[in-house]
C-alpha positions as CSV (number, residue, x, y, z in Angstrom):
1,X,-14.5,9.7,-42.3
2,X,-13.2,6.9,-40.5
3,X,-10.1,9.0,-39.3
4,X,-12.8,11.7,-37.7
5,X,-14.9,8.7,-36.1
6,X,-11.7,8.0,-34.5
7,X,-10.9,11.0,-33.5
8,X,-14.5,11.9,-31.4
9,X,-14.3,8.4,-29.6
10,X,-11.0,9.3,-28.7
11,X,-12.1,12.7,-27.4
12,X,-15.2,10.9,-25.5
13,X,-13.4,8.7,-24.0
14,X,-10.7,11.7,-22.3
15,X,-13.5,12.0,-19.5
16,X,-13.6,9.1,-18.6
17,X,-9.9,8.4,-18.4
18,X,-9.5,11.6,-16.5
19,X,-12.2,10.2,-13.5
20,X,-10.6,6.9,-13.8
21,X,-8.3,7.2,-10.6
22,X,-8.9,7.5,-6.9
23,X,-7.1,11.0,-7.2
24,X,-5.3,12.6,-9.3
25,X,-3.5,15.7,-9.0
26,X,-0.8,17.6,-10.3
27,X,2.2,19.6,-8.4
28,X,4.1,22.2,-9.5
29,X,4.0,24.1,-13.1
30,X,4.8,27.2,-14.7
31,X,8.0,26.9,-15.7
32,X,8.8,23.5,-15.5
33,X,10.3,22.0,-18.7
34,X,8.9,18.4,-18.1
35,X,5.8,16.7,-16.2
36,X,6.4,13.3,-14.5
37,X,3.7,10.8,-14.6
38,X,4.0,8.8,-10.7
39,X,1.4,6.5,-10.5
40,X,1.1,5.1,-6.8
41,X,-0.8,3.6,-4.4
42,X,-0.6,5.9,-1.3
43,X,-2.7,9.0,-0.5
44,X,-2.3,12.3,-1.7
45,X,-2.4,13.5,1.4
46,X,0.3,11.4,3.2
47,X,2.3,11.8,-0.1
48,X,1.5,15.4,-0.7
49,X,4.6,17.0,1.7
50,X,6.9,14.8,0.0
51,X,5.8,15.8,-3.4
52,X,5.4,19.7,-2.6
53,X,9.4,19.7,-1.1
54,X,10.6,17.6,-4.4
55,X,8.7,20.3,-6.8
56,X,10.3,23.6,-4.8
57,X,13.6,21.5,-5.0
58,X,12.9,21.1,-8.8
59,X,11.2,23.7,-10.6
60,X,12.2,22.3,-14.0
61,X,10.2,19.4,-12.8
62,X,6.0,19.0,-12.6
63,X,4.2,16.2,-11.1
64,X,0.9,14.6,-11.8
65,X,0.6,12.0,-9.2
66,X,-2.1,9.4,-10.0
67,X,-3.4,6.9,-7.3
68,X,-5.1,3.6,-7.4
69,X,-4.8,0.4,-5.5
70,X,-2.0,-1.5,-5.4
71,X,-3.3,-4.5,-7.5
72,X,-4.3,-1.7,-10.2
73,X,-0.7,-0.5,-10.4
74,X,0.3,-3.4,-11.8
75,X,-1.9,-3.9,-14.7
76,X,-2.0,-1.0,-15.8
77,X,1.8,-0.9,-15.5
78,X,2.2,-4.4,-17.4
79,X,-0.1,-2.9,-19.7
80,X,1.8,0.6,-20.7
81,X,5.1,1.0,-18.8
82,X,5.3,4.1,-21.7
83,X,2.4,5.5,-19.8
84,X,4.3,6.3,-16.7
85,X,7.6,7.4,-15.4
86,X,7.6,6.1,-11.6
87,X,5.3,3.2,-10.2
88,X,5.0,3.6,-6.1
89,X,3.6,0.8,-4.4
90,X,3.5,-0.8,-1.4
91,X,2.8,-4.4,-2.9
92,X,6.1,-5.6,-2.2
93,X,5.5,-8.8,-4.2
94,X,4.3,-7.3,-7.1
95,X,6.3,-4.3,-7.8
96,X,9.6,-7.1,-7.3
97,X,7.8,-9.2,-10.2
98,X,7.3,-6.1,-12.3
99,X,11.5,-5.2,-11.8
100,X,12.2,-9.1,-12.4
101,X,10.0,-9.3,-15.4
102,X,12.0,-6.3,-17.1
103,X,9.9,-3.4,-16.1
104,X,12.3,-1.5,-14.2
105,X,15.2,1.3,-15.1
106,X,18.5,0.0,-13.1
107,X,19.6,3.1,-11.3
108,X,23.8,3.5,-11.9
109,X,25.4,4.2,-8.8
110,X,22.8,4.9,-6.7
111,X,24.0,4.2,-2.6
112,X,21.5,2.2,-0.7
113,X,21.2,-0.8,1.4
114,X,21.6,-3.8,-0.3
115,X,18.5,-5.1,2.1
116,X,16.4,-2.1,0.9
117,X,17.2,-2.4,-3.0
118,X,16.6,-5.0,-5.9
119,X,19.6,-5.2,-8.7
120,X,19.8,-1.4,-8.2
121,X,16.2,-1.2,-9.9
122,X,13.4,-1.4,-6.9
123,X,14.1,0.5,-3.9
124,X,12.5,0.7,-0.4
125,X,12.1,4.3,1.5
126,X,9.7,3.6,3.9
127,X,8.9,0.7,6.8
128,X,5.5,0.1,7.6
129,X,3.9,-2.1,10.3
130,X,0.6,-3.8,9.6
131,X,-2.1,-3.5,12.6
132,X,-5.0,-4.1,14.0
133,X,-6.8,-1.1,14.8
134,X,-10.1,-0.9,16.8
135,X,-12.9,1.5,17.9
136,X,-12.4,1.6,21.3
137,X,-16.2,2.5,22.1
138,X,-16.6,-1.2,20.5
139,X,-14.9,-2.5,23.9
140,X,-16.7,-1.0,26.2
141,X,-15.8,-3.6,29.3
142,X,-13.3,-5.3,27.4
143,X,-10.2,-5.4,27.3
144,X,-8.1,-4.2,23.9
145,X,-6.6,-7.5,22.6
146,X,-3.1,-7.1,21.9
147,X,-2.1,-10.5,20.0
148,X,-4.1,-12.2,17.5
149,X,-4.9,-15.2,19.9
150,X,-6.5,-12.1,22.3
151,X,-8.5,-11.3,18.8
152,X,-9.6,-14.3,18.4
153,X,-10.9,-15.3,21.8
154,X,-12.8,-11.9,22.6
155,X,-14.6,-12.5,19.0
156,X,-15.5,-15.9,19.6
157,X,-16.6,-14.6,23.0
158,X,-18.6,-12.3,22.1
159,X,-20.4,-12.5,18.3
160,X,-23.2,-10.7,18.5
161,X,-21.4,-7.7,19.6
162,X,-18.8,-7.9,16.7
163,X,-21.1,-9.6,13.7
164,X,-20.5,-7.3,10.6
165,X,-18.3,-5.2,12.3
166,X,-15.1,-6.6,11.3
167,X,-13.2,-5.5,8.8
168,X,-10.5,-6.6,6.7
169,X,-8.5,-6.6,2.5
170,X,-9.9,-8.5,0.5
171,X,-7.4,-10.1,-0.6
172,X,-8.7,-11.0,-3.7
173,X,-8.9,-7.3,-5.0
174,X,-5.8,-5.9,-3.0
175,X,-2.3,-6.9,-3.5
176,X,-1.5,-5.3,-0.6
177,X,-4.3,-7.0,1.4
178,X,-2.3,-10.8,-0.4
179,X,0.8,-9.6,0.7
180,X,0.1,-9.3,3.9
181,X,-2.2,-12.3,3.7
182,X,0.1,-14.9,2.6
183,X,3.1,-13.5,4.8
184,X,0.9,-14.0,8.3
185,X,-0.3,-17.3,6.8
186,X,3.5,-18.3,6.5
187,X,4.7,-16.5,10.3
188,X,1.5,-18.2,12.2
189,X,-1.8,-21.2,11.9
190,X,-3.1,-18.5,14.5
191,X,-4.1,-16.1,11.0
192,X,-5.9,-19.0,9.1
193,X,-8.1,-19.4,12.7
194,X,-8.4,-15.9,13.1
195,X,-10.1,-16.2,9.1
196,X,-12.5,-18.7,9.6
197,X,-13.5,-16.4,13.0
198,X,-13.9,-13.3,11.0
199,X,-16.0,-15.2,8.8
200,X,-17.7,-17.0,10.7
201,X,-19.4,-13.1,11.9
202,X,-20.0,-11.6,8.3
203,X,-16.7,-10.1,8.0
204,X,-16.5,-6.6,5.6
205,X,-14.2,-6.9,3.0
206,X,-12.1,-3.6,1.9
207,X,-9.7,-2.5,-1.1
208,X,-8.0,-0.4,0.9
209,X,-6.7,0.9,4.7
210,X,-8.3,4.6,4.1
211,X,-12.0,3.0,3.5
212,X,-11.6,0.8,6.7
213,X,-10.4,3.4,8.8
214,X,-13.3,5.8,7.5
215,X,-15.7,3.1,8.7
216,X,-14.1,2.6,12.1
217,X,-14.2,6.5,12.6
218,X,-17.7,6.5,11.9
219,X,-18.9,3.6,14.1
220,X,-19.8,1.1,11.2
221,X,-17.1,-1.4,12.0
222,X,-15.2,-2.0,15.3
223,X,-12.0,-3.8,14.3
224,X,-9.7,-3.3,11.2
225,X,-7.0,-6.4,10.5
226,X,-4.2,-5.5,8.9
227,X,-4.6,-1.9,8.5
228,X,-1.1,0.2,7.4
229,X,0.0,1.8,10.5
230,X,1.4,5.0,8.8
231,X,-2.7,5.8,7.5
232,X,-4.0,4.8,11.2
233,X,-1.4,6.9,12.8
234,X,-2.2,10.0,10.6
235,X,-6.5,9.6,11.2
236,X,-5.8,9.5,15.5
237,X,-5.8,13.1,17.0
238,X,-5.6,13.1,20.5
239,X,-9.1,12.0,22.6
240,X,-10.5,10.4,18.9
241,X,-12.1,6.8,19.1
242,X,-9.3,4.5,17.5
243,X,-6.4,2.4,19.0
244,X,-3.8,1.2,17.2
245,X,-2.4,-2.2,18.0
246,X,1.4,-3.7,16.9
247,X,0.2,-7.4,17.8
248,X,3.1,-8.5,20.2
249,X,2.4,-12.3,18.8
250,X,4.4,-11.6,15.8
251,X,4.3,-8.2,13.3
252,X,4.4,-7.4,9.9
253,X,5.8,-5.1,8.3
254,X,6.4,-3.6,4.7
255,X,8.6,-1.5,2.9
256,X,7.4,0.7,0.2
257,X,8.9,0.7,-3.2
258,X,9.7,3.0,-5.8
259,X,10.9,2.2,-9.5
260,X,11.3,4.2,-12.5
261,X,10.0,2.7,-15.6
262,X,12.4,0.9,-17.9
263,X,10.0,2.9,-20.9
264,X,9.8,6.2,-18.8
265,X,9.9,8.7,-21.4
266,X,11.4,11.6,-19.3
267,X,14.0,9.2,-17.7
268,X,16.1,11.9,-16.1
269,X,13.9,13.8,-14.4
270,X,12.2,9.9,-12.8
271,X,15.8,9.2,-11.7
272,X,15.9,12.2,-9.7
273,X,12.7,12.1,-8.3
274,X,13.7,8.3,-6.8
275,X,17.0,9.4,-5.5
276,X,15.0,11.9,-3.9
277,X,13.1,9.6,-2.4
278,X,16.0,7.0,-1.3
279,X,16.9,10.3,0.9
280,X,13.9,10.9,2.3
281,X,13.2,11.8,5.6
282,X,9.7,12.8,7.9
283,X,11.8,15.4,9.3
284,X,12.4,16.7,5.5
285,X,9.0,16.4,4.4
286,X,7.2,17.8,7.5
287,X,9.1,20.6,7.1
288,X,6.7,21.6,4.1
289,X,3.7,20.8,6.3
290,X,1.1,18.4,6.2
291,X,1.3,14.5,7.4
292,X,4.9,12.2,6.6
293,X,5.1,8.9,5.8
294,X,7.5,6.5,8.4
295,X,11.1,6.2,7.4
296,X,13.2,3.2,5.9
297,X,14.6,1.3,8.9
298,X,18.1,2.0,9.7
299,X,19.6,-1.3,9.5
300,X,18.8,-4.2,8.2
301,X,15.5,-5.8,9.8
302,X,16.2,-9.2,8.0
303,X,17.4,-10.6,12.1
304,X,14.2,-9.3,13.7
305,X,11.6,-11.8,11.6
306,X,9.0,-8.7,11.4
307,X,10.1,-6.8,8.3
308,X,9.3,-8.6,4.7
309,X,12.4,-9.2,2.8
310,X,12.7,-7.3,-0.3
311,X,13.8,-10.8,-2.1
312,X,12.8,-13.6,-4.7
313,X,11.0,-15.7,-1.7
314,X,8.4,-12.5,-2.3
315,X,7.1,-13.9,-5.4
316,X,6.6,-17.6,-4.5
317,X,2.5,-16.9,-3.9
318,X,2.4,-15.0,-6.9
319,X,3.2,-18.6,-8.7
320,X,-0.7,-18.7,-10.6
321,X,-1.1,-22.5,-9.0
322,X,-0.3,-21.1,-5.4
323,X,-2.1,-17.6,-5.6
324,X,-5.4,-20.1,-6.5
325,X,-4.5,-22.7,-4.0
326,X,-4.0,-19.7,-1.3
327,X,-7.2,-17.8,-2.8
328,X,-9.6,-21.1,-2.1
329,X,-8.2,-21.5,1.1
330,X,-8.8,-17.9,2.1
331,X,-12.4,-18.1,0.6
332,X,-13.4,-21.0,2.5
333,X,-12.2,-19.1,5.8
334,X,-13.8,-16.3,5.1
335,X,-16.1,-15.6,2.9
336,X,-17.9,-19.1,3.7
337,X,-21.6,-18.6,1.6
């Protein structure tokens, strides 16, 4: 009896599971022997070309990609690596804790740049900037700042204009949204200023780039801070109502990451999927159609200041006394009740 009452919560709770992702879907089938498990934090539709050119590449090999913010990954990740056989992220930070802490399969002789790998276990396919993107129609006899200082002055300039219609992570939900957080802090006192301006004019907070652009699209905010360029880029069609601004001040930029669980229990097939990815290419995945993802910078960014190492210095604001320290700060800025 107990064994059956086990058995029916087990079978009530498969709903649930199933509805617990932002998407899910699965790629290829038929006659492929084995079905990887990617769990990721990028859209399925920026993903999707990538995905579709792997799968005709590999028929042996299905794909159920499963996506869910970036902070997300990582719990559920810590929680059952057996669970999944690839974790894509653009957390930086985290997914280099997860590889440090064990989590990771270490890839044998697997070519890339040392700048763009972690002890052949993490590796980066893709650069992405972090921007500001605005609603044009929201600067109607303005001009479009292009630096954060420009931000900050036409928001302090004009507040009644730009109260609740600001928008930016928050960072205490997104690991993403703390990446790029703490890495401004660290470049510039212009983002802690910027912070306490937002603030100051009921700024919205966001989990993730896709929501925030949906809102500038539709009118209900007017800037987004930090946004990923790659998701701005693929939302602007010719005449539409969004610019997209590389602050000249100082950038930021990300690489995303790809590892292959250290309990993956199809670890051949993950391998191949992530040297697929180390050679990607938009050309290759555009090819199948559909919107590509940026490309891993060609040489090492580590001279122009803009690119976030992929190194240990990623996890110092992951330390539990300096994420809280960093957290109250970025609370007092911003949410300021």
């Amino acid at each position: 009896m107990r064994y059956l009452v086990a058995v029916i919560l087990a079978l009530l709770a498969l709903p649930l599971a199933a509805q617990d992702w932002e998407d899910r879907q699965v790629f290829g089938a038929g006659d492929a022997a084995v079905t990887l498990r990617i769990v990721s934090s990028t859209d399925t539709d920026l993903f999707a070309p990538l995905i579709e050119g792997f799968v005709s590449a590999n028929p042996d090999i299905a794909i159920e990609y499963l996506v869910t913010n970036t902070s997300d990954i990582d719990k559920r990740f810590r929680a059952t690596p057996e669970a999944f056989d690839v974790a894509i992220s653009s957390a930086m930070d985290l997914q280099l804790k997860l590889t440090n802490d064990g989590y990771a399969a270490t890839l044998e002789g697997v070519t890339h740049p040392a700048w763009a790998q972690w002890r052949q276990s993490l590796f980066a396919f893709t650069s992405e900037p972090a921007a500001i993107v605005v609603n044009r129609a929201a600067f109607e006899g303005l001009a479009i700042p292009r630096t954060r200082q420009e931000l900050i002055e036409i928001l302090r300039a004009h507040p009644d204009r730009f109260r609740g219609r600001v928008g930016t992570y928050d960072v205490r939900q997104s690991g993403l949204g703390y990446l790029f957080a703490t890495q401004d802090a660290r470049a510039s006192e212009t983002f802690w200023r910027l912070m306490e301006i937002m603030g100051g004019l009921d700024v919205a907070l966001y989990c993730c780039s896709g929501d925030m652009i949906d809102d500038l699209i539709a009118g209900r905010i007017a800037v987004a801070y930090n946004v990923l360029g790659s998701y701005a880029e693929a939302r602007v069609a010719g005449d539409g109502p969004l610019d997209i601004i590389l602050p000249s001040d100082f950038r930021t930029t990300m690489m995303r990451t790809a590892l292959v669980s250290g309990d993956s229990p199809r670890p051949e097939a993950a391998e191949r999927f992530v040297r697929a990815l180390i050679a990607y290419t938009p050309e290759g995945a555009a090819a199948g159609g559909g919107r590509s993802l940026p490309p891993l910078a060609v040489e090492d960014p580590g001279a122009d200041r803009a690119t976030i190492p992929l190194g240990p210095a990623l996890m110092t604001f992951l330390d539990a006394l300096k994420r809280d320290k960093f957290l109250e700060e970025w609370e007092n800025a911003v949410v300021q009740d």
